[in-house]
N, C-alpha and C positions, 0 to 999 in steps of 0.2 A: 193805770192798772192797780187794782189792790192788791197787795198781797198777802196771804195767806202767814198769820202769824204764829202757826201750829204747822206741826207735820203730820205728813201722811203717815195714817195707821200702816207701821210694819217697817217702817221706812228704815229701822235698822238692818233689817237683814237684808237690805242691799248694800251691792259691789260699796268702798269705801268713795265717795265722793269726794272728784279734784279739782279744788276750785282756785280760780285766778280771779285777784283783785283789783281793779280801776279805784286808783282813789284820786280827787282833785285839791292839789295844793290849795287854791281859793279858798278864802274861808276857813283856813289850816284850824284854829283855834275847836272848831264845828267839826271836822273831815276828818281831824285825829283820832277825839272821841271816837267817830264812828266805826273806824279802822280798827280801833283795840276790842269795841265790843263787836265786833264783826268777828274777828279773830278768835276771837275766847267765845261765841256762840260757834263758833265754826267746830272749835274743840267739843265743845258740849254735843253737841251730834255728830260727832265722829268723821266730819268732814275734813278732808288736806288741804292748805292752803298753800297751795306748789309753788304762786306766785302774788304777790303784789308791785303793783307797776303807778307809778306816781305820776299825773299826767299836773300841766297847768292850773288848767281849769277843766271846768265842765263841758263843754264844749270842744275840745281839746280828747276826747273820751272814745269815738268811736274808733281814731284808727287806734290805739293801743288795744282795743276790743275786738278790730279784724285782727291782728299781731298774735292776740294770745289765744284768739280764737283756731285757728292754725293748726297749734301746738295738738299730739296726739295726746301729752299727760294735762291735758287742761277739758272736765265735763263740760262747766259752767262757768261761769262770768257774774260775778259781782259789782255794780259800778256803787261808787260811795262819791258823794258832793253836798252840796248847800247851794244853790242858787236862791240869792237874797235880792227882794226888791230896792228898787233902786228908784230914782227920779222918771224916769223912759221907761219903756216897755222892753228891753235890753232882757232883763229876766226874762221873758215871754217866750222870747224869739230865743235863748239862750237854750233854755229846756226844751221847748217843745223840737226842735231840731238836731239835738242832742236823741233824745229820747227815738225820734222816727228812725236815724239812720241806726242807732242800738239795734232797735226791735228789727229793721234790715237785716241789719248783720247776721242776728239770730238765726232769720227764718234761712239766711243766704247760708249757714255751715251746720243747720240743722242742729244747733246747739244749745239752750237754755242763756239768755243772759236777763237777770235782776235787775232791776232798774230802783237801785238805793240814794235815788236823788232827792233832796228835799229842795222844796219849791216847786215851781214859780212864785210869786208874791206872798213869801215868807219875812218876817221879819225878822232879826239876829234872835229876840227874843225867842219866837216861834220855833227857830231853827233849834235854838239850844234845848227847848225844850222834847223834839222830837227824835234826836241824834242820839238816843240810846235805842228807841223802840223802831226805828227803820233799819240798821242793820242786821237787826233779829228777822223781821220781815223778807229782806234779799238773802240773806243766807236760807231760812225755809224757801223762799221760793222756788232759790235754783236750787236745791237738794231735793226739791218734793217734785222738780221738774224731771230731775234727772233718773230719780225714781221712777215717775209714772210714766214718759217715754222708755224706762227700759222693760215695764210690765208691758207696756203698748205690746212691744216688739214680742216679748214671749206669748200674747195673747192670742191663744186658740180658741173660737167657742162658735155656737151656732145663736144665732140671734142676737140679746142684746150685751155688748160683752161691757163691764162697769169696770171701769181702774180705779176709782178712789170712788169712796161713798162719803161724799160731800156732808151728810145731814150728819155723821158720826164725828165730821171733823172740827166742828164750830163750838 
């Protein structure tokens, strides 16, 4: 999934957004970065960071994401990692299983979670170069998520009702 590394038009004058963080120790050098600028975009649009929760690995990510998903002061779910190629396909099978049972979780507590993982078949180089501009990306996402399900919910209309006008937001 890509995500969106702009917010929705209007998207301040929504409720303040409460977000919880997954971040994986792996790769700490990578995850740290991510986590500070995750943090401090989190501030820049007005989002709470109620919690960060420190998991192993990547891998290691979904049940701290049913955990915080739970919580009644938690909107959204941030996850933050580095999954770096390696000799085996270990990476592969790392994210892509990480990533399915996330997006579970989501649809299972009808809640927004971010998927701010980089890789599969990343190299450290590759990773370090992306690890400022991917937790800009998961904080819009779930803030812009958390937004437009709660316009969903207010939306009244007869025929075609539009929550974000995509071509405004690019």
């Amino acid at each position: 999934m890509q995500a969106s590394s702009k917010l929705t038009p209007g998207w301040h004058n929504q409720q303040l957004t409460r977000l919880a963080i997954v971040v994986s120790e792996f790769n700490s050098e990578i995850t740290s970065k991510m986590l500070e600028r995750a943090r401090n975009h989190a501030d820049e649009v007005g989002a709470k960071v109620s919690y960060v929760l420190y998991v192993p690995g990547t891998f290691d990510m979904p049940l701290a994401v049913e955990r915080l998903l739970k919580k009644k002061n938690v909107d959204a779910v941030v996850t933050l990692g580095a999954v770096i190629k390696g000799e085996t396909r270990h990476d592969d099978i790392v994210a892509e299983n990480a990533a399915r049972l996330i997006a579970d979780l989501s649809l299972k507590f009808g809640k927004p979670v971010a998927l701010g993982v980089l890789g599969p078949g990343m190299t450290v180089e590759q990773a370090r170069e992306r690890a400022d501009l991917m937790p800009v990306r998961a904080v819009n996402a779930a803030v812009n998520m958390v937004a437009r399900l709660g316009n969903l919910q207010k939306a009244v209309g007869r025929g075609t009702v539009v929550i974000d006008d995509t071509a405004n937001n690019n």
